[in-house]
N, C-alpha and C positions, 0 to 999 in steps of 0.2 A: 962668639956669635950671640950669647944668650945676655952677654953685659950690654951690649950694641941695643938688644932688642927692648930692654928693659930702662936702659936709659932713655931710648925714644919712645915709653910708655910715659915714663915719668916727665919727658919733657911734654907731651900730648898731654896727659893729664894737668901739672901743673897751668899749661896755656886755656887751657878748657875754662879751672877754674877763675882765671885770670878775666877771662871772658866773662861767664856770666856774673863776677861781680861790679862787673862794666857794666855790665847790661844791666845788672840791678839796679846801680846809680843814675841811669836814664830814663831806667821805667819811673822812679821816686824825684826827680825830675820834672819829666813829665807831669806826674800827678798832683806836684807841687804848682804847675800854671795851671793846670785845671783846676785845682780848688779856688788859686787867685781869683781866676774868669769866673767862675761859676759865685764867689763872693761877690765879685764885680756885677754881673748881673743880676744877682739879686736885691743888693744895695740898691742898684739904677732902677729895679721896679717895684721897691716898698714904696721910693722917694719922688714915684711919679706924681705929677702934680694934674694931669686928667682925672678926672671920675671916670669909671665906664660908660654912665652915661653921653658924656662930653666928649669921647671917642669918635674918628671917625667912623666912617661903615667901610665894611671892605668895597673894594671895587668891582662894579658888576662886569661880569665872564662877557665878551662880545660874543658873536655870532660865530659861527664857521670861517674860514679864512679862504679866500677864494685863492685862486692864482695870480691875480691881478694885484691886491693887497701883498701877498707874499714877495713877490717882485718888485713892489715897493719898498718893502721896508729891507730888501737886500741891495739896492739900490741908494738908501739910505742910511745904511751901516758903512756901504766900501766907502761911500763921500765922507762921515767920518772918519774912516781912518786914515784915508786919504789925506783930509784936514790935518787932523794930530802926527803926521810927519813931518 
């Protein structure tokens, strides 16, 4: 009983480690397209060709949304999707 118990320690452990050096190679991964990306957009915004000045402005916030607006523009999204079937 006690070789039984031990050998299923040892398989449980061995699988454990097995795991987390899986998981380490997806965490390093992982980390490896986030540097990509975060390269990637840094490159895209040294190399921007606006000035800040020559930016837009952001968009002004409208008003409160009534019910009537609301039911428009959900009225307007189903005929979208509607369309794109």
């Amino acid at each position: 009983m006690e070789a039984i118990m031990t050998g299923g320690m040892t398989l449980f452990f061995y699988a454990l480690v097995i795991a987390a050096v899986w998981k380490l190679f997806q965490v390093a991964s992982d980390l490896g397209e986030i540097k990509t990306l975060l390269s990637d957009i840094r490159r895209n915004t040294t190399t921007s060709t606006l000035a800040p000045a020559q930016a837009a402005p952001p968009p002004a916030l409208p008003g409160p949304i009534s019910l009537e607006s609301a039911e428009a523009l959900l009225r307007e999204v189903a005929a979208e999707s509607e369309a794109h079937r």
